[in-house]
C-alpha positions as CSV (number, residue, x, y, z in Angstrom):
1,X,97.0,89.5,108.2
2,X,100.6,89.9,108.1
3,X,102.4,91.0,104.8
4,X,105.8,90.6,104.7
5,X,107.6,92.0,101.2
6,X,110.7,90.2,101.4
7,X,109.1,86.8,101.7
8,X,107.2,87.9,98.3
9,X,109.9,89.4,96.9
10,X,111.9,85.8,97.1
11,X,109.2,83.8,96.2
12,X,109.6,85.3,92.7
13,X,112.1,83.6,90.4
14,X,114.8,85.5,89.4
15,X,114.4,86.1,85.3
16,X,116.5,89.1,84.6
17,X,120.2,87.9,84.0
18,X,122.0,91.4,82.9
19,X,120.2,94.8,82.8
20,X,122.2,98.2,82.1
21,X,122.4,101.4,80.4
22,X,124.2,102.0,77.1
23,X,125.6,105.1,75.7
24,X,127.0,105.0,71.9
25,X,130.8,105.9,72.1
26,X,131.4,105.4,68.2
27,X,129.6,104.4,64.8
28,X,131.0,101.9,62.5
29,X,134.6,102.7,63.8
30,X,135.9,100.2,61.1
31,X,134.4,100.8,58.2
32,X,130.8,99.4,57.2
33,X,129.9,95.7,55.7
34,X,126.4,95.9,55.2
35,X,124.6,98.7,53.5
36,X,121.7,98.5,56.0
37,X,123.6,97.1,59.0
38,X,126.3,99.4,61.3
39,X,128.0,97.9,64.2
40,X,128.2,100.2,67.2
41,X,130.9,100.7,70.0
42,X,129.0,101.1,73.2
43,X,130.2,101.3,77.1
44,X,127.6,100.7,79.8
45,X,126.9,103.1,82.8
46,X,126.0,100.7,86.0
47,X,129.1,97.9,84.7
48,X,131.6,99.4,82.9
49,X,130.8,97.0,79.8
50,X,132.2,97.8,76.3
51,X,130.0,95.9,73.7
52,X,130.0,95.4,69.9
53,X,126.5,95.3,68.4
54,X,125.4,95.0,65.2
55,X,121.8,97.0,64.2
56,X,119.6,97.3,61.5
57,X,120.3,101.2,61.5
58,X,116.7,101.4,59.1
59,X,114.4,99.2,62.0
60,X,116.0,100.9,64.8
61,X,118.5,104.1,64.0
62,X,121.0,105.2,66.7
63,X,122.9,108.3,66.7
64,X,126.7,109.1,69.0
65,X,126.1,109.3,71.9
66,X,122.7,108.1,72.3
67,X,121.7,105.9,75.0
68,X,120.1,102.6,75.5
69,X,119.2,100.0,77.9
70,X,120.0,96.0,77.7
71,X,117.9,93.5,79.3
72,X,119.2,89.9,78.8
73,X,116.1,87.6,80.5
74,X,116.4,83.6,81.2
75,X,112.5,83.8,79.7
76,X,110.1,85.8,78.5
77,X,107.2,84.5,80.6
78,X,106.5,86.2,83.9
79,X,106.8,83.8,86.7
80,X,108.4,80.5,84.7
81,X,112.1,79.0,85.0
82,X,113.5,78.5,81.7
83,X,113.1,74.8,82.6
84,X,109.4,75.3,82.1
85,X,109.4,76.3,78.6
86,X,110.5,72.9,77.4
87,X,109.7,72.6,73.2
88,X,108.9,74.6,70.3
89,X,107.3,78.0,70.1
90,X,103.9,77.9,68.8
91,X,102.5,80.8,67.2
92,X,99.0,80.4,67.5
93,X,99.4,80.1,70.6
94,X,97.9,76.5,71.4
95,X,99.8,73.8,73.6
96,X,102.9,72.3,71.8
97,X,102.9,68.3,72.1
């Protein structure tokens, strides 16, 4: 039996869009608008992105200079084109008409 990695390798479909590190450059640089909310100033490491996000600072609290990775997917099921999951999400987890 021969195994060949690259064959398997592009056999898989490719899910993961973006995927980088983030390190916090400033804190609500403007001001803040929402008590629980703070909108961060971030640069990546791999890209050289600058992004704006807005967190809930009291579900998930980030301190300057801390860092954090961004993985944008096309799906969140292993193994399935975003094509596949045609319909609604169903929560108990039975097949959608």
């Amino acid at each position: 039996f021969f195994f060949n990695q690259s064959s398997v390798i592009m056999s898989r479909k490719v899910t993961h869009l973006f995927r980088d590190n983030f390190t916090v450059k400033d804190i609500d640089k403007e001001g803040k608008a929402f008590d629980k909310v703070s909108r961060l100033s971030c640069t990546s490491d791999i890209h050289e992105v600058q992004m704006m996000l807005d967190i809930n600072m009291d579900i998930y609290p980030v301190r300057l200079n801390e860092e954090f990775s961004v993985l944008i997917a096309s799906t969140l099921t292993p193994g399935t084109d975003s094509a596949a999951e045609a319909g609604e999400f169903n929560q108990r987890m039975e097949e959608s008409p």
